[in-house]
VEXBA-169321 format. One record per residue (C-alpha): residue in three letters; x, z, y. Coordinates in Angstrom, 3 decimals, always signed. Layout:
ALA / X / Z / Y;
...
//
This chain:
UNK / +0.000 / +0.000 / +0.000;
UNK / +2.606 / +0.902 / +2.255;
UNK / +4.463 / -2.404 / +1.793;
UNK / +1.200 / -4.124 / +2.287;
UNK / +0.403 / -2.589 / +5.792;
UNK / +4.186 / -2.791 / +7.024;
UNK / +3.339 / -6.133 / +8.605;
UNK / -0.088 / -4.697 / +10.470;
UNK / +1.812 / -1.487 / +11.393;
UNK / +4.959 / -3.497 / +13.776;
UNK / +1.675 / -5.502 / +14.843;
UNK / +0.208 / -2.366 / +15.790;
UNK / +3.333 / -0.609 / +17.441;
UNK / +3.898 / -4.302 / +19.270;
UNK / +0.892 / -4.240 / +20.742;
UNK / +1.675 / -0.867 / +22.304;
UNK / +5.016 / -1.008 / +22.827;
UNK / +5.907 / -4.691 / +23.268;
UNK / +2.709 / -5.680 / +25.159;
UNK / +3.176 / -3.004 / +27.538;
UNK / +6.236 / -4.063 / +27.745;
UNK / +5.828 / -7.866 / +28.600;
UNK / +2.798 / -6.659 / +31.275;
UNK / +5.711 / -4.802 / +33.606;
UNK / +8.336 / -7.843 / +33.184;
UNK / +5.598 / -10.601 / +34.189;
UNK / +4.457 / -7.848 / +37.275;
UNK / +8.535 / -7.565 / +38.014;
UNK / +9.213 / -11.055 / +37.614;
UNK / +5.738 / -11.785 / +40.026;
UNK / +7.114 / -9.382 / +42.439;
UNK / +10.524 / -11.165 / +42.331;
UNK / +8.974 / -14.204 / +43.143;
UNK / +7.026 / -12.864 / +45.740;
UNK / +9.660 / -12.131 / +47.327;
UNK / +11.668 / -14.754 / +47.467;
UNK / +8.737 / -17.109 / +48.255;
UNK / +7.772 / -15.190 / +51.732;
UNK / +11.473 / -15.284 / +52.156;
UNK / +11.623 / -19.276 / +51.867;
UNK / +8.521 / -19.325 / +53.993;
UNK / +10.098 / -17.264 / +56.982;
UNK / +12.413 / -20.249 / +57.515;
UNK / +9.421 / -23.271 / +57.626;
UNK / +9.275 / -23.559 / +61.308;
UNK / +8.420 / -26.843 / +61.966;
UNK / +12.189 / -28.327 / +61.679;
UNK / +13.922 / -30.823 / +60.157;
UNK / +16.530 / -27.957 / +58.854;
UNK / +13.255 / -26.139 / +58.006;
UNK / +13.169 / -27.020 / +54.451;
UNK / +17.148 / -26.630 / +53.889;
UNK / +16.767 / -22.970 / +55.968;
UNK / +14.345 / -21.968 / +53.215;
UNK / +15.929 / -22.674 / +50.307;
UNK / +18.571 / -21.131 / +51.665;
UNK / +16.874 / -18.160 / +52.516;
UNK / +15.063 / -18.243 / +48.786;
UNK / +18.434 / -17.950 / +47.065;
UNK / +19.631 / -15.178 / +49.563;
UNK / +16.791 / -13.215 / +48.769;
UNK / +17.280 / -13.279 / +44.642;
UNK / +21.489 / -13.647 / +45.301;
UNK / +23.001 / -9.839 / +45.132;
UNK / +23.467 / -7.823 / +48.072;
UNK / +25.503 / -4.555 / +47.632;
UNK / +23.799 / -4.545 / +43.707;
UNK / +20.388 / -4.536 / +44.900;
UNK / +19.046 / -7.962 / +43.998;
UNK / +15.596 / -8.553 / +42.835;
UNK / +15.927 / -7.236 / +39.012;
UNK / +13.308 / -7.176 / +36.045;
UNK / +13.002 / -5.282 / +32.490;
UNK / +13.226 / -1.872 / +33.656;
UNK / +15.668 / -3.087 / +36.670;
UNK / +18.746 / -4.202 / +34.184;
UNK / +18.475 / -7.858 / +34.414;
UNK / +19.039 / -9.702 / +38.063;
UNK / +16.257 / -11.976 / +38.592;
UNK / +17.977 / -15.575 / +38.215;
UNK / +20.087 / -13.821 / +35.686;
UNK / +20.309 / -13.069 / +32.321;
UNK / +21.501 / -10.267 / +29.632;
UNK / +21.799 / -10.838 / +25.916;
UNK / +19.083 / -13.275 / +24.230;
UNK / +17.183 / -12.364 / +27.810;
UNK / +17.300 / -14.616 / +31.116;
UNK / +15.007 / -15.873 / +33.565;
UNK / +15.551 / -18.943 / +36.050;
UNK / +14.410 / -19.421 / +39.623;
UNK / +13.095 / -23.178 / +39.654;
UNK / +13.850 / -24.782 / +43.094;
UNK / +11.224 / -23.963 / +45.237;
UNK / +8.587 / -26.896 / +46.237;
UNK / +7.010 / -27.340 / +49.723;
UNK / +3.980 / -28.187 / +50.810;
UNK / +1.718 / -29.324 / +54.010;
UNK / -1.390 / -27.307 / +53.187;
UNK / -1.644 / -23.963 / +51.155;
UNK / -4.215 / -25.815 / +48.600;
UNK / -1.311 / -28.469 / +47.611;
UNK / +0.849 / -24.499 / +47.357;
UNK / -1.630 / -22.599 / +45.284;
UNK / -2.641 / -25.769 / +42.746;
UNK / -1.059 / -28.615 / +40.505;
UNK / +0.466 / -30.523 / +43.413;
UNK / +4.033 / -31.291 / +43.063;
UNK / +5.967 / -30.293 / +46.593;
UNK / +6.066 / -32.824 / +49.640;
UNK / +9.346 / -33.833 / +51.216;
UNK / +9.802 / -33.781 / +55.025;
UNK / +10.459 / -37.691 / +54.677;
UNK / +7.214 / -38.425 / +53.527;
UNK / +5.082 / -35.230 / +54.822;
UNK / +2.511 / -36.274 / +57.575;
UNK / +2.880 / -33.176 / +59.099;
UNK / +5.650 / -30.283 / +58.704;
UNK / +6.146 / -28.309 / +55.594;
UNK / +4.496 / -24.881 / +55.769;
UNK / +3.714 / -23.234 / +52.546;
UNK / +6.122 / -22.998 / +49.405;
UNK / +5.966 / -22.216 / +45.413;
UNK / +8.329 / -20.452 / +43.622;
UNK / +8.294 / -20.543 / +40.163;
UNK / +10.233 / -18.134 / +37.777;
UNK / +10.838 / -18.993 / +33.604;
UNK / +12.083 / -16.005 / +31.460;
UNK / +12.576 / -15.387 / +27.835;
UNK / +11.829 / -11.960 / +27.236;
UNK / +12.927 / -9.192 / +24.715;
UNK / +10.319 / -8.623 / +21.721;
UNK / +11.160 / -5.207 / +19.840;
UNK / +8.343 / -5.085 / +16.993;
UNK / +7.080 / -8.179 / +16.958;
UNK / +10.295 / -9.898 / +16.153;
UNK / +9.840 / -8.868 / +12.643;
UNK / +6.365 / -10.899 / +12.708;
UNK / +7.227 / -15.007 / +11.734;
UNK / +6.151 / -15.667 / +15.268;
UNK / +8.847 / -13.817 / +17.274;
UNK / +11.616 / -13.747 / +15.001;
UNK / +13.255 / -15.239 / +17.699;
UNK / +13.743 / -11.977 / +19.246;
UNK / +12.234 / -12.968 / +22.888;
UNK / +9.096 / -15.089 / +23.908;
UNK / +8.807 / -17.076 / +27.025;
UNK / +7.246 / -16.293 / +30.641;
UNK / +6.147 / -18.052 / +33.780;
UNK / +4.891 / -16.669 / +37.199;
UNK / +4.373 / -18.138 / +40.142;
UNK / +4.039 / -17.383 / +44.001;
UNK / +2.966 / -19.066 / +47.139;
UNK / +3.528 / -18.346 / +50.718;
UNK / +3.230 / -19.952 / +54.269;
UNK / +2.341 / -19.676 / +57.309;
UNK / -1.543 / -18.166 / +57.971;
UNK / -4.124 / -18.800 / +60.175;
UNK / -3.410 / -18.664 / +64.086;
UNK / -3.703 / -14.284 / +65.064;
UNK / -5.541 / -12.739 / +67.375;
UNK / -3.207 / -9.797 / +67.289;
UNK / +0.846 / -11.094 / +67.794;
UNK / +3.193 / -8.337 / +67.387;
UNK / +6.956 / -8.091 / +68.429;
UNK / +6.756 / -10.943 / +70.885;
UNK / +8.181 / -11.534 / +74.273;
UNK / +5.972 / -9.635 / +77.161;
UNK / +5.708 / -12.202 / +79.597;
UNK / +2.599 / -14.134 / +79.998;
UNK / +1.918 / -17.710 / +82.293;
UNK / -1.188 / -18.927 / +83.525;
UNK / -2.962 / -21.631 / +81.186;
UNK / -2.565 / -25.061 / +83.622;
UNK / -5.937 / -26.006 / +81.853;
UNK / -7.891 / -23.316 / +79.991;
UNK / -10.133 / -25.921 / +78.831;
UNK / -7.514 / -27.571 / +76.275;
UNK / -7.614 / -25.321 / +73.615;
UNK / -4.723 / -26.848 / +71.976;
UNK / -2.112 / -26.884 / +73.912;
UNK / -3.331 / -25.353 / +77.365;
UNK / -2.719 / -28.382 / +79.589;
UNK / +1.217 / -28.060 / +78.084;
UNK / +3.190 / -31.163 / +77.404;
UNK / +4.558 / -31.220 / +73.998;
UNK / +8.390 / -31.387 / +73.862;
UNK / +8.561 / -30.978 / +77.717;
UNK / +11.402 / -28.622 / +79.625;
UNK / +9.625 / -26.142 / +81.659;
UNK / +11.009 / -23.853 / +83.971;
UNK / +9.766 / -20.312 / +83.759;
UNK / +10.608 / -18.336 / +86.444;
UNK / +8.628 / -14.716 / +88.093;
UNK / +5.442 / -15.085 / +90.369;
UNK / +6.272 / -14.242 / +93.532;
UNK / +3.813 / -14.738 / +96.790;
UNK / +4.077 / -16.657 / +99.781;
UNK / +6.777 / -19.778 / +100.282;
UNK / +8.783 / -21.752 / +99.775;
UNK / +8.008 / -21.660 / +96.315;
UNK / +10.790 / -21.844 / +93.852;
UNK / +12.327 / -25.062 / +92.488;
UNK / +12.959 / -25.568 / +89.129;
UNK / +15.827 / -25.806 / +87.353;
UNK / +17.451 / -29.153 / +86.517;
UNK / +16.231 / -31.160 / +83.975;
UNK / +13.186 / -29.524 / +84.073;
UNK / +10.535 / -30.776 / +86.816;
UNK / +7.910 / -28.189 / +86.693;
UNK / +7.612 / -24.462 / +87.219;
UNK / +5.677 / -22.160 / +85.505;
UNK / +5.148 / -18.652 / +86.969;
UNK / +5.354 / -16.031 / +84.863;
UNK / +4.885 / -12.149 / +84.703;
UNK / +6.206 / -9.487 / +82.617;
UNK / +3.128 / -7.877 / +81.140;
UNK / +3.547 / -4.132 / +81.197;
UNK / +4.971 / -2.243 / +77.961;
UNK / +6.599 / +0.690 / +79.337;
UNK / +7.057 / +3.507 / +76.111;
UNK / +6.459 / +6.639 / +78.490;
UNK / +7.183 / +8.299 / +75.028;
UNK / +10.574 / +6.803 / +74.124;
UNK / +12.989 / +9.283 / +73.547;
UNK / +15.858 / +6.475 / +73.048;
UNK / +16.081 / +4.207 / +75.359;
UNK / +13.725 / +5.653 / +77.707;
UNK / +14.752 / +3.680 / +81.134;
UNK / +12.271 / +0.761 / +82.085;
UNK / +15.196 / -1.849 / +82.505;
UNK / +16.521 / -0.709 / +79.043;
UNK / +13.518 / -1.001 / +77.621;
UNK / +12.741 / -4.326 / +78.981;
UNK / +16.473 / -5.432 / +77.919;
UNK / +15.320 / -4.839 / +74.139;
UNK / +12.407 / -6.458 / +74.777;
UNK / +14.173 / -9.708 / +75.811;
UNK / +16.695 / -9.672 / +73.358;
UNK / +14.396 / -9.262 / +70.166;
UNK / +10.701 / -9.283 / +71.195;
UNK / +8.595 / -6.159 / +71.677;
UNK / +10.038 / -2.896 / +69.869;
UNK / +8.582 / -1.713 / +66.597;
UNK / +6.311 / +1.020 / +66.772;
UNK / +3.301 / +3.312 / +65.427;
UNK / +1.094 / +2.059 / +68.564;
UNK / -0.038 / -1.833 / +68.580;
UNK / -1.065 / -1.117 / +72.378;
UNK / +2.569 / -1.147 / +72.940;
UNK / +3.762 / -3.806 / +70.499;
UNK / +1.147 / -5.780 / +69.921;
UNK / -0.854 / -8.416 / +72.140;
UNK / -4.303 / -9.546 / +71.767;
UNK / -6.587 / -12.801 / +72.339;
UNK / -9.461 / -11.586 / +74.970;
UNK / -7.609 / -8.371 / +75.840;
UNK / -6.715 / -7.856 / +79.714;
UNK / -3.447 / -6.938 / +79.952;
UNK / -1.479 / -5.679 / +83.586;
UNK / +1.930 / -6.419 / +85.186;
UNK / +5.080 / -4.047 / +84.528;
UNK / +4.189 / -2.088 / +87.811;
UNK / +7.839 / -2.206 / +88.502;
UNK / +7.979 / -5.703 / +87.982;
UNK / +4.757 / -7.111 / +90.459;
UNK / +5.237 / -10.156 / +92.616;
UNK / +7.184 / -9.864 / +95.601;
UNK / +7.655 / -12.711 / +98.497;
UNK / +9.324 / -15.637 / +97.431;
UNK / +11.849 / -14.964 / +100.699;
UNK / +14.041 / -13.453 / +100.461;
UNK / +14.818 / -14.683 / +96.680;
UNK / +14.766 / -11.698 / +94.514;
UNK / +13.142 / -10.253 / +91.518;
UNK / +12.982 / -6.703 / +90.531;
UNK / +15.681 / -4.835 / +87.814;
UNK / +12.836 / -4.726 / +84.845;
UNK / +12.816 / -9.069 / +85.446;
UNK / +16.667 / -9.659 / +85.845;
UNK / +17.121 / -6.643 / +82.696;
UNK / +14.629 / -8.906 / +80.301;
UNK / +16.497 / -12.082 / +81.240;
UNK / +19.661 / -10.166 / +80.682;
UNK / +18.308 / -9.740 / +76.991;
UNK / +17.249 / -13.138 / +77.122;
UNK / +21.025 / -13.966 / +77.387;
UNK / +22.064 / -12.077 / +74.406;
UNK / +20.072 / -14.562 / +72.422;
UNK / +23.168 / -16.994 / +73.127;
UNK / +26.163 / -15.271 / +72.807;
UNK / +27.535 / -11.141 / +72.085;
UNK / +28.925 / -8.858 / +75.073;
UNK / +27.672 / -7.457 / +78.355;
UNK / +27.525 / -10.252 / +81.091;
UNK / +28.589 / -9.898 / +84.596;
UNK / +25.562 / -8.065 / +86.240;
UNK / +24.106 / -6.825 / +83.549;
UNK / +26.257 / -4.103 / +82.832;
UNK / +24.340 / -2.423 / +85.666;
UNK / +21.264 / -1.816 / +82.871;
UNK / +21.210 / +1.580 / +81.500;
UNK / +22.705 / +2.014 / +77.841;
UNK / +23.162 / -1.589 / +77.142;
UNK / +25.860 / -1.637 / +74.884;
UNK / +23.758 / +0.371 / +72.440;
UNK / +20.199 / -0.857 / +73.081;
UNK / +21.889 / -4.713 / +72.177;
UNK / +23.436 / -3.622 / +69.170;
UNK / +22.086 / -5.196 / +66.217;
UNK / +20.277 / -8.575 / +68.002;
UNK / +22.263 / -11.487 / +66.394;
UNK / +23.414 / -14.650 / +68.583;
UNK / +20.812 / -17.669 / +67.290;
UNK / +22.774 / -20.107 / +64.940;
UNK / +21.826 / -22.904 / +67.304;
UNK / +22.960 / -22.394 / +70.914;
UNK / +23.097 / -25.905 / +71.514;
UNK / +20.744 / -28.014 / +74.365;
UNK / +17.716 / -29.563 / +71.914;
UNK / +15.765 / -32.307 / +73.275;
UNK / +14.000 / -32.678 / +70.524;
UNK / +12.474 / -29.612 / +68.584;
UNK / +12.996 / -31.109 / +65.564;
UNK / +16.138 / -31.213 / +65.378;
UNK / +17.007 / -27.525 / +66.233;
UNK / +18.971 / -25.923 / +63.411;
UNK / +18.563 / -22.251 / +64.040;
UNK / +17.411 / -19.013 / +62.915;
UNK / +14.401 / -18.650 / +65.236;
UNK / +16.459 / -16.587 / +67.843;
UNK / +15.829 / -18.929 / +70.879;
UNK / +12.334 / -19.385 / +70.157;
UNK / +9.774 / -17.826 / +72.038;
UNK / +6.189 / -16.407 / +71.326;
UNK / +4.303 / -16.074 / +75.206;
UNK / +1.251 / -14.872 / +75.808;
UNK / -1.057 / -17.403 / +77.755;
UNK / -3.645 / -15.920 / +80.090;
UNK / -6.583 / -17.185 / +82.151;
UNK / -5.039 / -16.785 / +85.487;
UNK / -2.295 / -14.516 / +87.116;
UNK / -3.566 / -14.363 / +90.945;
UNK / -4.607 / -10.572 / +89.932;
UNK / -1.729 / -8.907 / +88.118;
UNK / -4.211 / -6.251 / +87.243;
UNK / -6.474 / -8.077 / +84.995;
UNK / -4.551 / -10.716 / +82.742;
UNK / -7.290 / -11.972 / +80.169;
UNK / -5.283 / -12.761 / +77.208;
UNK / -6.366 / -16.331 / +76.204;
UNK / -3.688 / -17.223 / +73.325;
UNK / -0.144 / -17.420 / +72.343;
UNK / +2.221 / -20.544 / +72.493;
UNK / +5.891 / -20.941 / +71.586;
UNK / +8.704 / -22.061 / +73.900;
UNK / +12.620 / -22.968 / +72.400;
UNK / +15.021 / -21.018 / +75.033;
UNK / +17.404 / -23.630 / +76.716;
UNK / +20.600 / -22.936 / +78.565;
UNK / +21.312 / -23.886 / +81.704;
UNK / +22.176 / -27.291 / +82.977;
UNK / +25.684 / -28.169 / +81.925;
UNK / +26.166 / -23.613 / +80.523;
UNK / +26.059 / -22.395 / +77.394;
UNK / +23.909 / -19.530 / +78.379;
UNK / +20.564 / -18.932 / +80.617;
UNK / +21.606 / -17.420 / +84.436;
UNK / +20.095 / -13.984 / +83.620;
UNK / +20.852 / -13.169 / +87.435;
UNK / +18.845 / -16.178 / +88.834;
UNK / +17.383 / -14.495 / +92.197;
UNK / +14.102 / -15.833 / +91.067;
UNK / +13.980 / -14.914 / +87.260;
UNK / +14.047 / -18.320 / +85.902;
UNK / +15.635 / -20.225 / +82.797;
UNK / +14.249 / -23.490 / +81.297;
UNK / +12.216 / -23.523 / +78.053;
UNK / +11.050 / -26.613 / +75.577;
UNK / +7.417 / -26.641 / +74.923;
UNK / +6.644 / -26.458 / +70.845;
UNK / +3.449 / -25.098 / +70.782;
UNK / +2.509 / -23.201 / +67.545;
UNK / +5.359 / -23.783 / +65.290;
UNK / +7.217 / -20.771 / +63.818;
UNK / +5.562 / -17.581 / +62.361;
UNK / +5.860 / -14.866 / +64.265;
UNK / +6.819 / -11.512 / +63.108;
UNK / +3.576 / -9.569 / +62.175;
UNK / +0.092 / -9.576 / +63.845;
UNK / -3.915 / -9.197 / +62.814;
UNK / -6.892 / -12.664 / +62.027;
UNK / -9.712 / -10.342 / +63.330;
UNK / -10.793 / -9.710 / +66.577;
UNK / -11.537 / -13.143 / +67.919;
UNK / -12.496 / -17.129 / +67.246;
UNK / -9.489 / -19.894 / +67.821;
UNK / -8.109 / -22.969 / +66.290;
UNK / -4.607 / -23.065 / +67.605;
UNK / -2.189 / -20.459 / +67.526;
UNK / +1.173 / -19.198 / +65.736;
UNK / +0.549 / -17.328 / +62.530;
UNK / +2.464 / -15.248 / +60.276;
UNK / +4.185 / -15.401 / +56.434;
UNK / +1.721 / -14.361 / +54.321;
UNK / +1.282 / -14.570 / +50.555;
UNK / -1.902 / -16.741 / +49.232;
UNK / -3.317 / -15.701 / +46.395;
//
């Protein structure tokens, strides 16, 4: 008898032991290539490097880093890797226009032949994994039996809630276009502070148009680091608004009304100058191009520490084309757009659009001293995911989104 039920008993003990077993390698392996797919899908903004930045950025995030790699079966095996009879692969990922060609049976567009950029990707992982018990059964004498997940990520819906973007915010030049707010496509804008009476400021060479901005106010009365205004605005131009527990103050939203940096409201356009929170967030601005404390801006409170950490863009060079940019998302910029700016108080938040930071004409940097707060930006639109933000809260059809995972 005991002979008889030897081959129902390892069935029995495989199904609790094995099949358990196989249910946390295929959730590792899935959570592997999550992973690595909202990694590759971090990089798919809208370039022509796009699709080489994510693959890039896919085998980064499996590659190991100080020994903590994405790993499966109980954490010994590297994802990618493989240990004994055991291995899994990382299939090159595949990229796709729309995230229905991501999450079905499509095979992955190429940015040769794509109508439109490449904004979702699917990762797919292969393993062979370790059988205990059921390798004495005929069908796993082979010691391991096979495994296949799959993940897809892109870029989501536009937000109504943007979080960790630049605080300034320019007047729509036609509310009415929806898309693109009466914005050219691919045209060099200057941006430069509102200020009241005239002359009015020129823009900067090669651009041919002005657009006035203000710094929308995001003073952390609560900051125990960093706690002057210019420091804080500093931060907020070299990486986007600061982390923190409260959205109000890192976080912007479509039909909220937002208010100038008090410190920072219009003055007259003569004399030329703009106030220390405006030339501070340019100064930050200026970071975005190269390391070190530039002449001027060594006047802002704790700078050497509060630019620590805020990496040069990989691209520094003048684009004239978006498309062919070949950076790390540094230089581009998420603004908010807002109805009008004639009352500083009462900024109704319309949207958000992107600009790519340019340097100066004939520099390798921005001025951040310019006596009227300006530097010239390229006009993308909604391009590259921003860093985090909320879908509920309002009704639009254009917009940046974030990485998400679809399901």
């Amino acid at each position: 008898m005991l002979v008889l039920l030897t081959a129902v008993l390892f069935g029995f003990m495989g199904f609790a032991v094995d099949l358990g077993r196989l249910y946390m390698i295929r959730a590792e392996l899935k959570s592997g290539a999550n992973a690595i797919a909202l990694a590759a899908a971090s990089q798919l903004n809208g370039t022509d490097a796009a699709q080489g930045s994510a693959s890039t950025a896919a085998q980064t995030a499996r590659a190991s880093a100080g020994g903590f790699q994405l790993r499966w079966d109980f954490g010994g095996i590297a994802v990618g890797g493989s240990a004994g009879n055991s291995g899994s692969v990382v299939e090159e990922p595949e990229y796709f226009e729309t995230a229905e060609g991501a999450i079905g049976s499509d095979t992955g567009g190429t940015a040769a032949t794509g109508t439109s950029p490449l904004r979702h990707v699917r990762v797919s992982v292969t393993a062979e994994a370790p059988l205990i018990f059921w390798r004495f059964l005929a069908q796993g004498q082979q010691g391991t039996t096979p495994i296949r997940v799959q993940a897809a990520a892109g870029v989501s819906a536009p937000l109504c809630t943007a979080c960790g973007i630049e605080s300034i915010a320019i007047a729509a030049p036609d509310a009415a276009d929806t898309e693109n707010f009466g914005l050219v496509p691919g045209t060099r804008y200057t941006l430069g502070q509102q200020c009241t009476g005239v002359p009015n400021p020129q823009p900067l060479a090669p651009a041919t148009q002005r657009l006035p901005y203000l710094l929308i106010n995001r003073v952390n009365d609560q900051a125990t680091a960093f706690a002057d205004e210019s420091t804080q605005a500093l931060r907020i131009g070299a990486g986007g608004l600061p982390g923190t527990t409260s959205e109000a103050l890192s976080c912007v939203s479509v039909n909220a009304v937002e208010s100038v940096w008090t410190a920072a409201t219009p003055v007259q356009c003569n004399p030329a100058r703009v106030s220390a929170q405006v030339t501070a967030f340019l100064c930050g601005l200026a970071s975005r191009f190269e390391t070190g404390t530039f002449s001027g801006c060594d006047s802002v409170p704790e700078i050497d520490a509060a630019i620590t950490g805020y990496p040069v863009d990989t691209d520094v060079a003048d684009v004239e084309d978006y498309a062919a940019y070949a950076g790390n998302g540094r230089r581009v910029l998420t603004i908010v757009i807002v109805e009008t700016i004639t009352d500083p108080a009462a900024l109704t938040v319309l949207s958000f659009r992107q600009f790519l930071l340019e340097p100066g004409a004939n520099q390798t940097n921005i001025a951040p001293l310019d006596t009227n707060g300006r530097f010239n930006a390229l006009y993308i639109g909604s391009v590259s995911p921003v860093k985090q933000g909320r879908f509920s809260g309002c009704s639009i059809a254009a917009g940046p989104g974030k990485v998400v995972l679809h399901q």
